[in-house]
Steps between C-alpha positions, in 0.01 A plus 500: 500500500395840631416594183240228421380528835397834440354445187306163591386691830381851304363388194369148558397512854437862594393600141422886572342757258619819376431766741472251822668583779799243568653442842869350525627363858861483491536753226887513478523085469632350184098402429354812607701743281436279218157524582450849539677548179215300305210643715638866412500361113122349509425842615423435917527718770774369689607561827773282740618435839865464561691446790763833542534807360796372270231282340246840456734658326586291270164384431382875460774618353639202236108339444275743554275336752302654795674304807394498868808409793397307707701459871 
């Protein structure tokens, strides 16, 4: 399900452009990895919030995302 919710929710609803600038609450969620991955493939900017530092990492680190912590 987290898969087609990403999908549905990136390409059918949100339907971005190459070069946009893509913004994903909740970054390290099942959803918002998945759709980070497909922004980063359309060719988006994308940048994330996640919730601890644990989450940064591994967003920076293992998906290559620019990720904010947020308290």
């Amino acid at each position: 399900m987290p898969g087609l919710t990403a999908y549905a929710g990136f390409y059918e609803i949100c339907s971005p452009k190459k070069g946009e600038f893509v913004f994903i609450s909740a970054a390290s969620g099942a959803v918002g990895q998945l759709v980070g991955q497909f922004a980063k493939l359309l060719g988006c900017y994308v940048v994330g919030s996640a919730g601890s530092k644990d989450k940064v990492c591994l967003l920076s680190e293992c998906l290559w995302l620019l990720v904010f912590f947020l308290f």
